[in-house]
N, C-alpha and C positions, 0 to 999 in steps of 0.2 A: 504494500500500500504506500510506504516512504516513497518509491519508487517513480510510480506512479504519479502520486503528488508535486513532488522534485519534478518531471519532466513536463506537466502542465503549466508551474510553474515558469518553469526553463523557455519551454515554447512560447505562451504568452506573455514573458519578458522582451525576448528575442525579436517577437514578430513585432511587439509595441513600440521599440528602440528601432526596427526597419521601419517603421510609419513615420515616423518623429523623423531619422534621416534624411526619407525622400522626401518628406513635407519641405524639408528645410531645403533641400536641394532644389525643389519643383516650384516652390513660392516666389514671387519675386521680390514683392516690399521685405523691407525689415521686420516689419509690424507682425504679418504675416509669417515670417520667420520663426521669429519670438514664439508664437504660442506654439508651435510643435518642437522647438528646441525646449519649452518648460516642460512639454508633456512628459521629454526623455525622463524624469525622474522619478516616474510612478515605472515606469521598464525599469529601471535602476532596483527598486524598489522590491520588483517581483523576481529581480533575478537575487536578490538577495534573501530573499526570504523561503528562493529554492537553495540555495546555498544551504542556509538553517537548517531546512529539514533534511538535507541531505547529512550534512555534518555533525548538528545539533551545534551545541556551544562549545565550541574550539574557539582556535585561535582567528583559523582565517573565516570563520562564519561570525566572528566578532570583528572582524577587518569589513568585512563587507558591508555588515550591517550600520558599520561606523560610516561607512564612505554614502549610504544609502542616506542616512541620516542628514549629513554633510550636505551632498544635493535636495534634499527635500527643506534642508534650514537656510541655506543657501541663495538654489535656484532662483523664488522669487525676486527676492531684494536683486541680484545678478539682472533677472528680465527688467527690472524697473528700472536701473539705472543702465542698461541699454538702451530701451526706447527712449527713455530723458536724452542720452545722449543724442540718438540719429533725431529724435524733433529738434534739436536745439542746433545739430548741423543743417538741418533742413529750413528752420526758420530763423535763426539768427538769436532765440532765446527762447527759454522754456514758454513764456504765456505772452505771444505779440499782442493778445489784444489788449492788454493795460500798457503795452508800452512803457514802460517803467514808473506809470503810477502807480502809489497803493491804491487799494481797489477802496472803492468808497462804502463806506454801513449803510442800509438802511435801517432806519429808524422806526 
C-alpha cells in the first residue's frame, strides 16, 4: 500500500511540476508566468510528501520536507515582488495613477 501511495504521489507531483513548466514556457506576459511558476510549489509539495511515505522520517524525507516548506513560505512573497518588479519596469513606478501624490481620505 506504501507503494502505491508513494507513486501517486510521485506521479501527480511530477505531472503538476510538467504543467507549471510548460505554462511558464507557453505564456507570454510575466503576469501570466507568475501564476504557474507559484503553482510549482504545491508539485514540490507532493513530491515531498511521496518522499515521506516512502522513507518515513529520515534524514532526507526531513530535507525535502524542509525544502517543501521553504517554497511554500517563500514562493509567494518571491511572486509578489516579481510582478512589483516587471509593473514598475513597465510603468515607471508601482501606482502611476497618484503620480507621486499621497492618495487623499475620504471623509
Amino acid at each position: 500500500m506504501r507503494t502505491v501511495i508513494t507513486d501517486v504521489l510521485l506521479i501527480g507531483g511530477g505531472l503538476l511540476l510538467l504543467v507549471c513548466a510548460l505554462g511558464v514556457l507557453v505564456m507570454r506576459g510575466p503576469y501570466d508566468k507568475l501564476h504557474y511558476a507559484s503553482a510549482s510549489g504545491w508539485g514540490t509539495l507532493l513530491v515531498a510528501l511521496a518522499i515521506l511515505v516512502h522513507e518515513s522520517f529520515s534524514l532526507i524525507a526531513d530535507k525535502a520536507l524542509a525544502t517543501a516548506a521553504l517554497l511554500a513560505a517563500c514562493g509567494p512573497a518571491l511572486g509578489h515582488a516579481t510582478a512589483r518588479a516587471a509593473r514598475i519596469r513597465e510603468r515607471g513606478e508601482w501606482n502611476p495613477s497618484h503620480r507621486g501624490e499621497p492618495a487623499e481620505r475620504e471623509k
